[in-house]
C-alpha positions as CSV (number, residue, x, y, z in Angstrom):
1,X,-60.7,-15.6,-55.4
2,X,-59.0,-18.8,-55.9
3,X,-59.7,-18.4,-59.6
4,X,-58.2,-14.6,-59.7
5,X,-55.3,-16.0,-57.7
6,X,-54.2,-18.5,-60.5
7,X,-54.4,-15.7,-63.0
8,X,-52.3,-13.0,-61.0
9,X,-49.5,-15.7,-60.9
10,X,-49.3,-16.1,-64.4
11,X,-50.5,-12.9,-65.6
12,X,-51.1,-9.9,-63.4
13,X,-53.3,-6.6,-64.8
14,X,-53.9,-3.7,-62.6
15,X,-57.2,-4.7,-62.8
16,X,-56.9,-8.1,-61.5
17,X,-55.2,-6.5,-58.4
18,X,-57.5,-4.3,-58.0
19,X,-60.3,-7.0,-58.2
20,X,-58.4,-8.9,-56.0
21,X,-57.8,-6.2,-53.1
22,X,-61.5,-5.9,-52.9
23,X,-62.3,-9.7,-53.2
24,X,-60.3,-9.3,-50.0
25,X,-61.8,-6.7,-48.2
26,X,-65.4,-8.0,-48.5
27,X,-64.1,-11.3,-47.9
28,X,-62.4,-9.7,-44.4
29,X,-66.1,-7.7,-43.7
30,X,-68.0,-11.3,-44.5
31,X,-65.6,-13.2,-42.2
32,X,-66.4,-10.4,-39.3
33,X,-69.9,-10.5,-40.2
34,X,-70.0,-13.8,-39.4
35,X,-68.0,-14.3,-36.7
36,X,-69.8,-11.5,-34.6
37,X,-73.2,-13.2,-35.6
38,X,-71.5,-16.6,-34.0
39,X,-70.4,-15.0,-30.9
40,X,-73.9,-12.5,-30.3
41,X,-76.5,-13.5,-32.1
42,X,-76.7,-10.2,-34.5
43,X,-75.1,-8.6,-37.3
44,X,-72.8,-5.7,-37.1
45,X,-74.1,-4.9,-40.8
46,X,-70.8,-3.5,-41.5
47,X,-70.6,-5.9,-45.1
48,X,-72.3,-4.7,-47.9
49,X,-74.3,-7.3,-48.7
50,X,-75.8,-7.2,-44.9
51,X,-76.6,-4.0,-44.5
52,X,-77.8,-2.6,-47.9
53,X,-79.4,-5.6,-49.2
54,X,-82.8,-4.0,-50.1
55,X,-81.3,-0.5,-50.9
56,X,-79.4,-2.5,-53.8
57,X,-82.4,-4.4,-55.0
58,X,-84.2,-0.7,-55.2
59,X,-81.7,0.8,-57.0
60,X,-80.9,-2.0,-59.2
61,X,-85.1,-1.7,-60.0
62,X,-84.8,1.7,-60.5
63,X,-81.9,2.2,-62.9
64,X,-83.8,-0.3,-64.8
65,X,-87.2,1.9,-64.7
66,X,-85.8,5.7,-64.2
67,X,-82.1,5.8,-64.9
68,X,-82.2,9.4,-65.3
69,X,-82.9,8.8,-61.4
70,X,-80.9,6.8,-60.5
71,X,-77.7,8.6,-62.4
72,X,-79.2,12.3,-60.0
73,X,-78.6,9.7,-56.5
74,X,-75.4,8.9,-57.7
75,X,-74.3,12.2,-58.2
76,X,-76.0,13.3,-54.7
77,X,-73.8,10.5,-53.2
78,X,-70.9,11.7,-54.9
79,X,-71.4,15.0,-53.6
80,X,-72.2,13.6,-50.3
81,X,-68.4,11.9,-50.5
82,X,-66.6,15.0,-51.7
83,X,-68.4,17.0,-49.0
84,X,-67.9,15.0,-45.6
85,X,-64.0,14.5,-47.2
86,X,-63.8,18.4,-47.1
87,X,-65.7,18.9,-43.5
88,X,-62.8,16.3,-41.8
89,X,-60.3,18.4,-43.2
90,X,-61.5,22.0,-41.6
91,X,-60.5,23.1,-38.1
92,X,-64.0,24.7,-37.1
93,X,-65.6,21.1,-37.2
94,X,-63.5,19.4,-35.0
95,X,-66.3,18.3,-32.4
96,X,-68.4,17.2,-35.5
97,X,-65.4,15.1,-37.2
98,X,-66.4,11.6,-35.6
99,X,-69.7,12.1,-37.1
100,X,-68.2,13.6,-40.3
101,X,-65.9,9.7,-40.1
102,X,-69.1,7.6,-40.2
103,X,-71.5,10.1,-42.5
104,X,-68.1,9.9,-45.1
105,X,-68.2,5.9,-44.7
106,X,-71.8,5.4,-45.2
107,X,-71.6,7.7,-47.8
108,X,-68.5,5.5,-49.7
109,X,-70.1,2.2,-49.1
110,X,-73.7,3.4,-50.4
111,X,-71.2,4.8,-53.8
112,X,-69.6,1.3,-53.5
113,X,-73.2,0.0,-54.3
114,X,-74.0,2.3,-56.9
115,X,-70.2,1.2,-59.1
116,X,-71.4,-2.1,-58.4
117,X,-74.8,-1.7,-60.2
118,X,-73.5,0.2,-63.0
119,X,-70.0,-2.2,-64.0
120,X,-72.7,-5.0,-63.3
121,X,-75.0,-3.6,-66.0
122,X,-71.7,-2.5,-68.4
123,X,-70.9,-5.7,-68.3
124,X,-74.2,-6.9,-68.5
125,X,-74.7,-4.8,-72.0
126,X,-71.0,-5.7,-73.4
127,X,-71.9,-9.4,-73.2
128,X,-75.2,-8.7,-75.4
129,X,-73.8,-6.7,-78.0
130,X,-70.5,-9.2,-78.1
């Protein structure tokens, strides 16, 4: 972060912003993370890196050996997203919509995961053919 920092002062992309904002959040979810573990003994497994640690190792392993696969989960997750979004909107679900809240997070962080793997192994490919 400290590194970003020095480059959004002299030269800010929307990018680096971007980057930036989310250096912060999972900075803010690590710091939590921690301090709860401190205080009780146990994770709240709210940070990424807690609470999907072997679901990204799987899916990192199978974009590598299926990525036919792997690209259908995505798409499930996405659907997953677009789906819990619409079911918090409509009036007849309004006993369901705390469940809808989480079901809609779990589903955005597991997505969060699956960007991760994929801009990892863009970037992963650009630096080869460079």
């Amino acid at each position: 972060m400290k590194q970003l920092d020095e480059q959004l002062d002299e030269k800010a992309t929307p990018r680096m912003v971007t980057d930036m904002a989310e250096l912060r959040i999972r900075n803010l979810l690590a710091f939590e993370e921690l301090t709860l573990f401190n205080d009780t003994g146990a994770f709240r497994c709210k940070h990424p890196l807690v609470a999907h640690k072997s679901e990204r190792a799987e899916l990192e392993d199978l974009l590598k050996k299926n990525p036919s696969e792997f690209l259908r989960k995505h798409k499930n997750v996405l659907d997953n997203v677009r789906r819990y979004e619409s079911f918090i909107k409509r009036d007849d679900r309004e006993a369901k919509r705390k469940t809808d809240r989480n079901l809609l997070r779990k589903h955005k962080e597991r997505e969060s995961i699956f960007r991760t793997i994929l801009e990892k192994n863009n970037d992963e490919t650009t630096n080869i053919t460079a």
